[in-house]
C-alpha positions in Angstrom: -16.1 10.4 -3.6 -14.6 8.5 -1.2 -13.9 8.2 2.9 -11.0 8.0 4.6 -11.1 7.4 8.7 -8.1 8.7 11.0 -7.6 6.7 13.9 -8.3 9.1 16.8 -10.9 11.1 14.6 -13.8 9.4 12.6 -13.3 11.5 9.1 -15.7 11.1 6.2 -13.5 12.7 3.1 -16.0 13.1 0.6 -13.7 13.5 -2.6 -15.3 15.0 -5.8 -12.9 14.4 -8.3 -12.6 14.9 -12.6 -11.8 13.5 -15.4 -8.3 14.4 -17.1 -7.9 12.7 -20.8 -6.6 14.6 -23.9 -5.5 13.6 -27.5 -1.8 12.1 -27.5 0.4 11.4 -30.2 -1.1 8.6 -32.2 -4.8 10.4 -32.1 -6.6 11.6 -34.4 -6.8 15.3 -34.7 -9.8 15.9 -32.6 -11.9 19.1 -31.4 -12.5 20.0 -28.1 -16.2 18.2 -27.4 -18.5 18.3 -24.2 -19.4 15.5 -22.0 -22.9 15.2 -21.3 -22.7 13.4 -18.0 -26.6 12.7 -17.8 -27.2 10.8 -20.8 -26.0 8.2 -18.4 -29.2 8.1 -17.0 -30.7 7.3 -20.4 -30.5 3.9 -19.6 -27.2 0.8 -19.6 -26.5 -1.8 -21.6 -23.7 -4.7 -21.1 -20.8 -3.6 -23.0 -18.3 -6.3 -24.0 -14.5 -6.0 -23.1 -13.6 -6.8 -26.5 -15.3 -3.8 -27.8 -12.5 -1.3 -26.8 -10.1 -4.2 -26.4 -7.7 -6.9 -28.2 -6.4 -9.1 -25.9 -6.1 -10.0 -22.2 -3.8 -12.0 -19.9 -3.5 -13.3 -16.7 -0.3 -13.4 -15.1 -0.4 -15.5 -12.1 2.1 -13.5 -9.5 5.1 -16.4 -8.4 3.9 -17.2 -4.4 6.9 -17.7 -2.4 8.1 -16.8 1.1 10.0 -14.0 -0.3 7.1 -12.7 -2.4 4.2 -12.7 -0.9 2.2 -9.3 -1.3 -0.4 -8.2 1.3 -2.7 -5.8 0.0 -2.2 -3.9 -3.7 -1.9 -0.4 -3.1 -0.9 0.2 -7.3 0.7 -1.3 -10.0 2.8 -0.4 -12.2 3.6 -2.2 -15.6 6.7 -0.6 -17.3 9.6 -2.8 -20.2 8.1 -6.0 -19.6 8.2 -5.6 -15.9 5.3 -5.5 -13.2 6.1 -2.9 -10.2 3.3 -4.1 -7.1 3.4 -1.7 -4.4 1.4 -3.3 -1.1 0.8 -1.5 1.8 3.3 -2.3 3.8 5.5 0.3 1.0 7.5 -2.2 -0.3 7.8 -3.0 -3.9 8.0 -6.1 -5.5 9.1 -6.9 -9.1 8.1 -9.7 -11.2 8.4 -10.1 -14.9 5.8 -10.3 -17.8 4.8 -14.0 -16.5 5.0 -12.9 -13.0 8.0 -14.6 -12.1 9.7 -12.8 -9.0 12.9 -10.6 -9.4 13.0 -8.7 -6.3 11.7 -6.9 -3.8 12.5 -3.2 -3.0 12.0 -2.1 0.7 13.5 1.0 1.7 11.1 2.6 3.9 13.0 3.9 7.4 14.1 7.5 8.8 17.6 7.2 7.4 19.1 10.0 4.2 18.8 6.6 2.3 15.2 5.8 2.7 11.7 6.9 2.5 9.1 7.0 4.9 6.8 6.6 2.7 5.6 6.2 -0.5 2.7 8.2 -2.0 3.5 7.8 -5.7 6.2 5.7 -7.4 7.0 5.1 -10.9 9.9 2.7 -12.3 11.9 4.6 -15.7 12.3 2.2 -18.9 15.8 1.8 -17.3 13.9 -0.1 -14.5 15.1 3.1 -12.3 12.2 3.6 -9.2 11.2 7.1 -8.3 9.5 7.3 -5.1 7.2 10.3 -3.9 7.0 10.5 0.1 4.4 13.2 1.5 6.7 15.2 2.5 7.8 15.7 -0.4 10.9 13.6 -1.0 11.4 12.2 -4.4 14.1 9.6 -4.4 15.9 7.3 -7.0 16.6 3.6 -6.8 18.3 1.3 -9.1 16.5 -1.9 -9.9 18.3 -3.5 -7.1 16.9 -0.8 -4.5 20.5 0.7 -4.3 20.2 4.4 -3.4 20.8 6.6 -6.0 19.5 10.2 -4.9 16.8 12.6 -2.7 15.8 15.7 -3.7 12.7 17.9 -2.5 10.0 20.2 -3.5 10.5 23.2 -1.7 7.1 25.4 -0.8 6.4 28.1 1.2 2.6 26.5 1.4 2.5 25.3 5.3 1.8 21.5 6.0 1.5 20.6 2.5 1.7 16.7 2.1 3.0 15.7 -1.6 0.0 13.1 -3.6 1.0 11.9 -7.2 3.4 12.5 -9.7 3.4 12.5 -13.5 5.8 12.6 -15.3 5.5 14.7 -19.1 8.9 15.0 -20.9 11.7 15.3 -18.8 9.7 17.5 -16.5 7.2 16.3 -13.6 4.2 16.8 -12.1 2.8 16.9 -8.8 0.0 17.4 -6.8 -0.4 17.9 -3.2 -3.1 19.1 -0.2 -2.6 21.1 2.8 -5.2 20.5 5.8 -4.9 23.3 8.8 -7.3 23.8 11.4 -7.1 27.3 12.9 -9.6 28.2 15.3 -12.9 28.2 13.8 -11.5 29.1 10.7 -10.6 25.2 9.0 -8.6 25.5 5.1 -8.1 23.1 3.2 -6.2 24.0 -0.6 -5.2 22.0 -3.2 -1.9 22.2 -5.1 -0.2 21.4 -8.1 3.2 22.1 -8.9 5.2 21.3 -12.1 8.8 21.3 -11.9 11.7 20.5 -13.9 14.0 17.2 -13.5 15.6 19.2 -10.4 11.9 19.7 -8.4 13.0 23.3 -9.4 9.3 24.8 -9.6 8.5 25.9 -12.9 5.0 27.4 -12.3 2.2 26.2 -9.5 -1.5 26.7 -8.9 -3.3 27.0 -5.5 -7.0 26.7 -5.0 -8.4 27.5 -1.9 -11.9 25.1 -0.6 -14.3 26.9 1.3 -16.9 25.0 3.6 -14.4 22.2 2.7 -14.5 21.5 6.7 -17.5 20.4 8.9 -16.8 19.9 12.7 -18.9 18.2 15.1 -18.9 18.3 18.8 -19.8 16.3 21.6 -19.6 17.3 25.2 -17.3 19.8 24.3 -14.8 18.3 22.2 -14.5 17.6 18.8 -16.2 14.2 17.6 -15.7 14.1 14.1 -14.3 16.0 11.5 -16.1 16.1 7.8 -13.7 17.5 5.3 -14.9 17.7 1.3 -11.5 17.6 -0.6 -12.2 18.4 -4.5 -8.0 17.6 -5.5 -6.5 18.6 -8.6 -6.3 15.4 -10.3 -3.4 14.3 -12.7 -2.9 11.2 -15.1 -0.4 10.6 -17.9 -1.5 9.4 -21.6 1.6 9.1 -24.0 3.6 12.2 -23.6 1.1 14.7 -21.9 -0.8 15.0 -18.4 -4.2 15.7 -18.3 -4.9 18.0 -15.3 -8.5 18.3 -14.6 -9.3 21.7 -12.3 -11.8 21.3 -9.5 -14.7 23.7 -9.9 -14.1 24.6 -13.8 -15.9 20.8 -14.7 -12.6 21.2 -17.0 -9.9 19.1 -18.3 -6.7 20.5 -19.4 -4.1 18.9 -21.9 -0.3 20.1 -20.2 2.7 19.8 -22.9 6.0 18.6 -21.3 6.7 22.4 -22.1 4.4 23.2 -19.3 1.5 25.0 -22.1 -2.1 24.4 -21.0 -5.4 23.7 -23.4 -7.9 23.0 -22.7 -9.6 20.3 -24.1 -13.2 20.0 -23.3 -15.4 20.2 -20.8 -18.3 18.7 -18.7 -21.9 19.2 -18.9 -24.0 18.0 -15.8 -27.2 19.3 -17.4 -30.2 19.8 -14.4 -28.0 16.8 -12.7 -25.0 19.6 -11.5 -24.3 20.3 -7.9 -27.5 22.1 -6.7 -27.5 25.5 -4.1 -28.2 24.4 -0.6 -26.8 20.5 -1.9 -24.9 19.0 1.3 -21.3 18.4 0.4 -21.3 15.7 3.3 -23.6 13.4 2.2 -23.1 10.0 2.4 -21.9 9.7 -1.5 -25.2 7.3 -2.5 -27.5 9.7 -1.4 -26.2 12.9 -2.9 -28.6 14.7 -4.8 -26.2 15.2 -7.9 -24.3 13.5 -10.4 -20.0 13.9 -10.1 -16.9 12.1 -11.5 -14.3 10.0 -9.7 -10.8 9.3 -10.6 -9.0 7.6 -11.5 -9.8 7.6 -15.6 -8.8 5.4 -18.4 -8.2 6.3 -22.3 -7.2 5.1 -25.6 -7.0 6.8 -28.8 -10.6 7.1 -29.6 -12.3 5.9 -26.1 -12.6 7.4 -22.7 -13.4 5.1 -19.5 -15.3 7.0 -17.0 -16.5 6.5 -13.3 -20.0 8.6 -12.4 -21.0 9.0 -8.9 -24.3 8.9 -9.8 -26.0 9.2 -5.9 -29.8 9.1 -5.4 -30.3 8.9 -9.6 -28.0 5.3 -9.6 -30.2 2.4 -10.9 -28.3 0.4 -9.1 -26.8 0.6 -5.4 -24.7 -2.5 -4.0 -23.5 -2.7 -0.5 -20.3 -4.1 0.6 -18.8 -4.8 4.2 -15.5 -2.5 4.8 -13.6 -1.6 7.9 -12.1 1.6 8.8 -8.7 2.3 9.5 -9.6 2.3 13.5 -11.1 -1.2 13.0 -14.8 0.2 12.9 -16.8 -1.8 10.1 -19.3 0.2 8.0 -21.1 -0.6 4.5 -20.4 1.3 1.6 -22.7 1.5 -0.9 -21.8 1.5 -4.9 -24.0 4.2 -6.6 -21.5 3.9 -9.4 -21.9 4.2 -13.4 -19.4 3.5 -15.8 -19.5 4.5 -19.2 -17.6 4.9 -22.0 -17.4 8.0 -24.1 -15.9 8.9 -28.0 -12.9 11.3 -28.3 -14.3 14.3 -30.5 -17.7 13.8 -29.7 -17.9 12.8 -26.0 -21.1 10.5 -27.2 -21.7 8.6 -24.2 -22.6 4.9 -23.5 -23.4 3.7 -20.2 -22.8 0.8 -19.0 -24.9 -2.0 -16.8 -23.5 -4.4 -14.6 -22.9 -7.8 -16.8 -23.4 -10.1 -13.2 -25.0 -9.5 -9.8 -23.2 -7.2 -7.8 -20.3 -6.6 -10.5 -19.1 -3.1 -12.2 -17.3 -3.4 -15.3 -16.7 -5.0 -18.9 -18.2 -8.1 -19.3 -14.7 -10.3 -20.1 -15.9 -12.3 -23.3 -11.9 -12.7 -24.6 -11.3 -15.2 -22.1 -14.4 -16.2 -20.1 -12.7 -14.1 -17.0 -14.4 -12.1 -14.2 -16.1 -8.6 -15.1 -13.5 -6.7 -16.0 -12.1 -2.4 -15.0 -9.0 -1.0 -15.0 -7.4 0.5 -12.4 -4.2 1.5 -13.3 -2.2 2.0 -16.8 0.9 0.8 -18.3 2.9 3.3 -19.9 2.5 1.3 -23.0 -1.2 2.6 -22.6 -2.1 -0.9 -20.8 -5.2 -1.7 -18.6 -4.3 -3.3 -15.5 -6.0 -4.9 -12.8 -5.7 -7.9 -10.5 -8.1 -10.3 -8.9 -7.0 -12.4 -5.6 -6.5 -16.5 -6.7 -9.6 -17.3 -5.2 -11.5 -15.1 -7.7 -9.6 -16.7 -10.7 -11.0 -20.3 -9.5 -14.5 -19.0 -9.5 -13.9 -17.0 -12.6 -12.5 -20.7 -14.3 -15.6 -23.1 -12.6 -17.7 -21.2 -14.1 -19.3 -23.7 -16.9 -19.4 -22.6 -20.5 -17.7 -19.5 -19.8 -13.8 -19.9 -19.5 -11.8 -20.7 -22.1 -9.6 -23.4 -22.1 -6.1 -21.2 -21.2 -8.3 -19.8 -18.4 -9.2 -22.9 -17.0 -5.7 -24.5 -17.4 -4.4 -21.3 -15.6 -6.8 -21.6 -12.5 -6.1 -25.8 -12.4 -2.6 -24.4 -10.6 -3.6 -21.8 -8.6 -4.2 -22.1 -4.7 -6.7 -20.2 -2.9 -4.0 -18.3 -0.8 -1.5 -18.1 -3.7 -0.9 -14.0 -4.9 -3.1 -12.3 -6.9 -3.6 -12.8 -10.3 -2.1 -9.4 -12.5 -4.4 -8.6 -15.5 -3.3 -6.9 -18.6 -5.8 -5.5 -21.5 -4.6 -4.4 -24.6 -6.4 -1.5 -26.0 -7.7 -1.4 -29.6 -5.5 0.8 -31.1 
């Protein structure tokens, strides 16, 4: 799960979302299996990055007036080139050894520009497709030179456009719509996949009920509480994985549009219980769920368990709210990693205080999880400069590249890009 805050209403957005992984071209041919999800609480061990891995690198981002980045909203690593999105929507471009090419900024009201960006993804071209919530999906060159806009058309009211995949020469998307009506709150959940028009193809709608919970003080509403189980997409090779809220499913989609399923999830005694809250604060929820996003290679999934009041573990961090409130949130996270075919499961504890992840023993760097993919099938993630010199002082630990790295970094330099390569 996770919370998002408007700015004139306090809302907690409790998100339960699912796995989506499936066998790709260069798998083994593989069964469809069942994850247990409670053999995580069997017990953790530390597990080693170089278990599912073969190499790592850091890639320093160049620091210069012209590309500074402010906060990483995603990543993108696509023909040698690294696509940072901040949140400011622009998107800046650097190459393999992070030295800046340009930066895309397009965001305005004009026919040229987006307002926006939800999802973006560069093509092997170095071509940028760009996602607004309204639905907009425009083309840029590498420059930013506008190439075209075309929309998804619905008939779904207030829909605003999330992700996009795409499989083939087709593309998927997935969306929400929020409307408040009366007493009578909806929330629904959408996918659509469409060809390379945005003509719709087919699409799915699943309505949440009790998705809404509305407080109110001295007569007005307070605070909203909205439980928002998405449809959740993710690309491996030439397929999406589409996992369906409610069917503890995940679905392999062709870029022909077929479904199969490919297996399924097994909470054991640990499932959503009758009478469970749906708006409890996620570390004290009285089941076990899955977050997104998820990770794969060919014979190793990486999954994310909100584990809630079972969690060995809970850490609590300061964060701030989008109105400026500050809050803790508390980690009641388990990663594991399971085996395509057999979904055997191994959980894993946190290799230092405080930290989630892969203990980094092919460099000496900081624990290490992805949290976004290449389309080479690349693990990416990025620490801020400051992290990299703690990483490097570390005695005994860093190698010698590592250390040699850090010796010409700056504490307010850009982050540091990290790129894992999968055991194939």
């Amino acid at each position: 799960m996770k919370e998002k805050f408007l700015q004139t209403l306090l809302v907690v957005l409790s998100i339960s979302m699912g796995l989506v992984c499936c066998n790709a071209p260069g798998d083994k041919s593989q069964d469809k299996f069942v994850v247990k999800a409670y053999e995580i609480l069997n017990g953790q061990s530390v597990v080693n990055l170089s278990e599912i891995a073969s190499s790592i690198s850091y890639i320093p981002l160049e620091t210069t007036d012209s590309s500074m980045v402010s906060n990483i909203s995603s990543i993108h690593y696509q023909s040698g080139k690294i696509y940072v999105r901040d949140n400011t929507d622009k998107i800046f471009v650097f190459n393999d050894k992070g030295k800046f090419i340009n930066v895309i900024n397009r965001k305005g009201r004009g026919p040229e520009e987006y307002s926006e960006i939800r999802s973006f993804a560069p093509s092997a071209a170095g071509e940028l497709y760009i996602l607004s919530g309204q639905g907009d999906f425009l083309k840029y060159d590498q420059s930013g030179k506008f190439i075209s806009r075309k929309k998804i058309v619905t008939d779904e009211e207030r829909v605003t456009f999330d992700k996009f995949e795409f499989v083939g020469n087709n593309i998927m998307v997935t969306a929400y719509s929020m409307l408040l009506r009366g007493s009578e709150p909806t929330v629904k959940n959408l996918y659509f996949f469409c060809d390379d028009t945005l003509g719709v193809i087919m699409s799915d709608v699943r309505e949440q009920h009790n998705a809404m919970k509305i407080t109110h003080s001295g007569g007005q509403v307070s605070a909203i509480s909205i439980r928002w189980d998405p449809f959740y997409i993710n690309r491996f090779g030439d397929y999406a994985r589409l996992y369906y809220p409610g069917r503890d499913t995940v679905f392999n989609v062709s870029k022909d549009g077929g479904f199969e399923q490919f297996f399924a999830i097994d909470y054991g005694n640990y499932g959503i219980k009758e009478g469970s809250d749906p708006f409890a604060p996620r570390h004290e929820q009285d089941h076990i769920s899955l977050a997104t996003p998820f990770f794969e290679t060919n014979n190793h999934l990486l999954l994310n368990f909100l584990a809630g009041k079972y969690a060995p573990e809970k850490v609590e961090r300061p964060a701030t709210m989008i109105n400026g409130m500050e809050y803790k949130s508390v980690d009641a996270n388990i990663l594991a990693i399971a085996e395509k075919g057999t979904g055997k499961l191994k959980a894993l504890a946190r290799p230092a205080e405080g930290e989630n992840g892969f203990k980094e023993d092919l460099e000496g760097g900081p624990v290490f999880w992805p949290s976004y993919t290449g389309t080479g099938g690349e693990f990416i993630s990025y620490k801020n400069a400051y992290q990299i010199l703690d990483a490097a002082g570390k005695a005994g630990e860093a190698s010698r590249s590592l250390q040699s790295l850090a010796s010409l970094l700056k504490e307010e330099d850009n982050p540091v890009v990290i790129i894992v390569k999968p055991k194939r």
